[in-house]
C-alpha positions in Angstrom: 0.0 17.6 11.2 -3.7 17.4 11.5 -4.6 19.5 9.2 -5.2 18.5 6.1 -5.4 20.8 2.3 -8.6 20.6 1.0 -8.2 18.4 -1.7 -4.3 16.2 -1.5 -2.7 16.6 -4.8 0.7 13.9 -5.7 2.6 17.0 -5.6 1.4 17.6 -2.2 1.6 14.3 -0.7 5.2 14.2 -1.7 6.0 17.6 0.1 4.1 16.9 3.1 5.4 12.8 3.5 8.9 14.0 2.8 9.9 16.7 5.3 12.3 16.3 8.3 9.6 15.2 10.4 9.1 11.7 9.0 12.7 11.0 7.6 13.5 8.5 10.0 10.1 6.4 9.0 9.9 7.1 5.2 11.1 8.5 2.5 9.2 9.7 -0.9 10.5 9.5 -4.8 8.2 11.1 -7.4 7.8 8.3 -10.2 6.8 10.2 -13.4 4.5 8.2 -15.6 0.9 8.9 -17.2 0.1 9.9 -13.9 2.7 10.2 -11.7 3.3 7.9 -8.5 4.8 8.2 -5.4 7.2 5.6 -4.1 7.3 5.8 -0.5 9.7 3.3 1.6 8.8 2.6 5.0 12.0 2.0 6.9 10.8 0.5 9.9 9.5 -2.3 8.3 12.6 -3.8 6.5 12.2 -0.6 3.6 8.8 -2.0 1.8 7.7 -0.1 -0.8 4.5 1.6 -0.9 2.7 3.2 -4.1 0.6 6.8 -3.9 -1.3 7.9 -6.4 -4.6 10.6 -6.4 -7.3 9.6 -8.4 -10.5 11.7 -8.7 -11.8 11.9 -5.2 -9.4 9.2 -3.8 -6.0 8.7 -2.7 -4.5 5.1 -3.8 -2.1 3.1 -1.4 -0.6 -0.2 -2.4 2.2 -2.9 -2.0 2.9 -5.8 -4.1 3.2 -9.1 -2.3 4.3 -12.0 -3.9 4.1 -13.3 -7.6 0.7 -15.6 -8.1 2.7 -18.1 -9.9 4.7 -18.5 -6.6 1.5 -19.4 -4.8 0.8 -23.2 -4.2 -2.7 -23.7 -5.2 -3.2 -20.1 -6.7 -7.1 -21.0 -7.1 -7.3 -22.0 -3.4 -5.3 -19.3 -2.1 -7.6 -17.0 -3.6 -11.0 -17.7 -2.1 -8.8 -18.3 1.2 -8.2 -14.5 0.9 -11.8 -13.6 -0.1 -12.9 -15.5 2.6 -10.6 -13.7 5.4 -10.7 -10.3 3.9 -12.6 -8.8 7.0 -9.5 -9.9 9.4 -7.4 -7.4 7.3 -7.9 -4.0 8.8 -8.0 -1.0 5.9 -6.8 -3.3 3.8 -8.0 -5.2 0.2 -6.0 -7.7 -1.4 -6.0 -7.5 -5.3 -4.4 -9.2 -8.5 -1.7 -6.7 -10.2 -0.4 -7.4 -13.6 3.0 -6.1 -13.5 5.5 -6.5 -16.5 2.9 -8.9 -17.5 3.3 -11.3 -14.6 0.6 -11.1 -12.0 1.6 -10.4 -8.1 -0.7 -10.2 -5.3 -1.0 -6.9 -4.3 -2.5 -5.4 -0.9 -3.9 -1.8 -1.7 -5.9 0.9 1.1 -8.0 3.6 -0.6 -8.9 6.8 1.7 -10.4 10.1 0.4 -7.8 13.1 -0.8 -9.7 15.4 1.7 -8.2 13.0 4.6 -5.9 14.8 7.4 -1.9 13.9 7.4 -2.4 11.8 10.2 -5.1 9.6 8.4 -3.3 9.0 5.5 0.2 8.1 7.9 -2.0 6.2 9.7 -3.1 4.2 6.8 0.4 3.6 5.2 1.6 2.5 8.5 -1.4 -0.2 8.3 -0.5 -1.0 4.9 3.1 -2.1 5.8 2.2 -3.8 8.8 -1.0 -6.2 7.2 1.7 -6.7 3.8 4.4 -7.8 6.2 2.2 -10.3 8.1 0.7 -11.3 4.9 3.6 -12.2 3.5 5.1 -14.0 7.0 1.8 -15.2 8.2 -1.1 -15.5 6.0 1.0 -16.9 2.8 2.6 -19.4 5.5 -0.4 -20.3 7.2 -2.1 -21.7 4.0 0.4 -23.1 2.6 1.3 -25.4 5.8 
């Protein structure tokens, strides 16, 4: 589990995240595209999707949030998050345009010469910091 190839490849995450060992946690699709995706849905935490892709010299994770037009006070809400980005371990909030509507969007970069574990270790962050985004950070400014 520790080891790690020497450069991760989509193809590769998908075999390695979607053997026996970590069906009970996640599962993987392959989501073919310009450059293909993984969708990886993390079943202990109420199946949240998760997006892989392997750019260059980086693997991409990411989970969309919320829609911005959904947010009271969009404007606010965003220097809120810029301002309390540091309490947000592995984790950067962003702005995704998707079907041309914009969501908020939590995404965690790590290098595609990271170990198995890292990169597990980093999707299990992922999930965790965009559920309590979505319970507690989204609640606590709006209240």
């Amino acid at each position: 589990m520790d080891e790690a190839p020497r450069s991760w490849t989509i193809a590769g995450l998908a075999q390695a995240l979607g053997g026996p060992d970590y069906a009970d946690e996640l599962s993987v699709e392959r989501i073919e595209q310009a450059e293909p995706v993984l969708k990886i849905t993390m079943h202990h935490v109420g199946d949240l999707a998760i997006f892989a892709s392997v750019a260059g010299e980086q693997i991409v994770v990411s989970s969309l949030l919320w829609p911005v037009d959904e947010q009271r006070e969009p404007d606010a809400f965003n220097r809120f998050l810029l301002k309390t980005q540091k309490l947000v371990p592995l984790s950067n909030f962003a702005i995704a345009d998707v079907g041309g509507r914009e969501y908020y969007e939590l995404v965690g970069e790590l290098s595609v010469e990271s170990s198995l574990r890292t990169v597990l270790i980093e999707l299990r962050v992922l999930a965790q910091n965009a559920i309590e985004a979505a319970s507690e950070l989204r609640t606590e400014f709006a209240a």
